[in-house]
C-alpha positions in Angstrom: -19.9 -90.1 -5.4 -17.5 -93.2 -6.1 -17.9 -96.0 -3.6 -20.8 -94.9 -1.3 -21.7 -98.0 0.4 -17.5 -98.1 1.3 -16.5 -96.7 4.7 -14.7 -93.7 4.5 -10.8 -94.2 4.9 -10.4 -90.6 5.4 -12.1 -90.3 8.7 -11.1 -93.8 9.9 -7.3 -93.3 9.9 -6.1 -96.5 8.6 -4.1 -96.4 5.5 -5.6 -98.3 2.4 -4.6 -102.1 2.7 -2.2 -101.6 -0.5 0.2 -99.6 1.1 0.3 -102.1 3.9 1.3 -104.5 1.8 3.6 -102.7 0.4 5.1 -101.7 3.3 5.6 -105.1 4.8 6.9 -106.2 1.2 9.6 -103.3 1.7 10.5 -104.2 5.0 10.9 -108.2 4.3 12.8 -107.5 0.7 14.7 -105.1 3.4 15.4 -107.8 5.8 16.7 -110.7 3.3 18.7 -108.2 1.2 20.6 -107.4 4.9 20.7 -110.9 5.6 22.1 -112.0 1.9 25.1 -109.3 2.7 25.3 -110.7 5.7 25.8 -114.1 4.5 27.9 -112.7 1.5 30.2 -110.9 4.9 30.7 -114.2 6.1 31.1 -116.1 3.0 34.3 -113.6 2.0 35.5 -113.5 5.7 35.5 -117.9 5.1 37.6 -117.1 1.6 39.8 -114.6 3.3 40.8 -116.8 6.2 41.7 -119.8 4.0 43.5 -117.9 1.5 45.9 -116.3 4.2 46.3 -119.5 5.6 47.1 -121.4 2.4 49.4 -118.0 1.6 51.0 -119.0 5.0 51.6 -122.5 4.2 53.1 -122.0 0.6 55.3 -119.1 1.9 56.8 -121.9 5.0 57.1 -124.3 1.6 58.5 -121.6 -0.6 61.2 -120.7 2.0 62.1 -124.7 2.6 62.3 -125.2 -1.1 64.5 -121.9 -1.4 66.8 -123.1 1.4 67.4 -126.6 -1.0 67.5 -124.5 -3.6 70.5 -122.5 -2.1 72.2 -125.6 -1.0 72.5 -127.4 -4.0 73.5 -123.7 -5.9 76.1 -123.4 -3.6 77.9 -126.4 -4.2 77.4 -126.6 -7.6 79.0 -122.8 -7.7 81.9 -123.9 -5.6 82.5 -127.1 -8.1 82.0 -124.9 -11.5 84.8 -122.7 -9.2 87.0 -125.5 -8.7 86.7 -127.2 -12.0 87.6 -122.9 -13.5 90.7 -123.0 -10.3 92.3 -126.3 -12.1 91.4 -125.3 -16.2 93.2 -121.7 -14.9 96.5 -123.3 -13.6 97.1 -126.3 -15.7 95.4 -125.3 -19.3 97.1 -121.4 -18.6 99.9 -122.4 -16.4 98.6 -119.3 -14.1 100.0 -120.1 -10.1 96.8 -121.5 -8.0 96.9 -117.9 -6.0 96.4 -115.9 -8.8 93.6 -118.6 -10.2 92.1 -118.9 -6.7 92.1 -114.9 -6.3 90.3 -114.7 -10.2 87.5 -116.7 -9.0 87.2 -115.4 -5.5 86.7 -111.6 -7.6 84.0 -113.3 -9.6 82.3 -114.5 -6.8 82.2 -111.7 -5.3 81.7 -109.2 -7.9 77.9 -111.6 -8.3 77.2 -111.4 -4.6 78.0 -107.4 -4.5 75.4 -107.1 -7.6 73.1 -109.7 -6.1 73.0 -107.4 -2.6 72.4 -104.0 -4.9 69.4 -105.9 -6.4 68.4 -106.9 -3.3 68.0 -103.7 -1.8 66.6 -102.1 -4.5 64.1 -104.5 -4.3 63.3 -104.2 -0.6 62.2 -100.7 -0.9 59.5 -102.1 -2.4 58.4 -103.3 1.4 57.7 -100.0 2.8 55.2 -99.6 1.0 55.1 -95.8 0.2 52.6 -95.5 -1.9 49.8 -97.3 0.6 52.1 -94.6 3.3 51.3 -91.5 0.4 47.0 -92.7 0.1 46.9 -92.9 3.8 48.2 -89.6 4.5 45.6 -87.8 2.2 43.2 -89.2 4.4 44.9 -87.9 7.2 46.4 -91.3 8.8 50.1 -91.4 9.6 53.2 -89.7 10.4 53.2 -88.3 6.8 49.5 -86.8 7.5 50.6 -83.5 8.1 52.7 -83.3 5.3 50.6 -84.0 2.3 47.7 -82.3 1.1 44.5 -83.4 2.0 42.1 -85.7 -0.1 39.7 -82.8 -0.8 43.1 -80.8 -1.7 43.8 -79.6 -5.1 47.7 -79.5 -4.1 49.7 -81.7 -5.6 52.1 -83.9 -3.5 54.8 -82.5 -5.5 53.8 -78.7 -4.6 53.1 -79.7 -1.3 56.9 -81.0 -1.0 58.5 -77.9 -2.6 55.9 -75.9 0.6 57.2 -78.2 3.2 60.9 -77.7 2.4 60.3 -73.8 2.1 58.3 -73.5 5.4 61.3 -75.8 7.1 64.2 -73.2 5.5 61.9 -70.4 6.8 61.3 -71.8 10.4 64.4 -70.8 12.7 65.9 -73.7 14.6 66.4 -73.6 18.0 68.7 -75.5 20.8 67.3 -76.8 24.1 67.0 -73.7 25.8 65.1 -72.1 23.7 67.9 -69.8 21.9 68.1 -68.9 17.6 70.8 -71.1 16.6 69.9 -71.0 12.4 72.3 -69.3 10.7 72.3 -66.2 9.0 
């Protein structure tokens, strides 16, 4: 029999003092890898925090510098137009009216393409797609309109069901009565 001066650990209880040790290493790798994430949470929480503010502070800057920027544009647009206004009526003897009127189109033919731009580029602000990946996960007013995240239906086929279920439905007024038309 191995070990026959050894007390038997099967009839005292206790487990051998290996898996003690093992057990307490577990716990204490446990402990400093939840206080290294910990540490690593509050390191990145530091990093977010002072790179929103410094975004905050360059946007302030970025908007004071575009305001110059604008200023000095400005004039130098309304010289280029008067400096165009005088080569119009004395180098092609047009009456200041009709030179004033030329430039005044060309201005605003570049602000009315400037606004289109603009616009275009401000649907980029509502942020549809973030709207589209938040509404698979069922969060939103668009949550009951797109398939689910666990959904094989495309957004494209749930569309085309939408639109068919609202032909289908009938409307009705306040007081309850069918008011879709045959």
């Amino acid at each position: 029999m191995p070990g026959e001066g050894a007390p038997d650990r099967a009839t005292d209880g206790a487990p051998p003092p290996d898996l003690i040790e093992s057990l307490r290493g577990l716990r204490d790798t446990g402990k400093s890898g939840v206080g290294a994430a910990g540490e690593a949470a509050k390191a990145f929480r530091s990093l977010v925090v002072a790179d929103v503010s410094l975004a905050r502070s360059a946007a302030g800057r970025s908007i004071a510098f575009a305001g110059v920027a604008v200023v000095f544009g400005a004039s130098s647009w309304l010289l280029l137009m008067a400096a165009l206004i005088v080569l119009l009526s004395s180098q092609l003897g047009l009456p200041w009216w009709v030179a004033l009127c030329g430039c005044a189109m060309l201005s605003a033919l570049g602000a009315w393409l400037a606004v289109r731009k603009a616009a275009a580029y401000f649907e980029h602000t509502r942020l549809k797609t973030t709207r589209r990946q938040l509404a698979r996960l069922g969060i939103g007013e668009l949550s009951e309109l797109v398939p689910g995240a666990a959904s094989a239906e495309s957004a494209r086929a749930a569309e085309v069901r939408v639109r068919e279920e609202a032909n289908r439905a009938p409307v009705r007024d306040e007081r309850g009565v069918n008011v879709t038309p045959p």
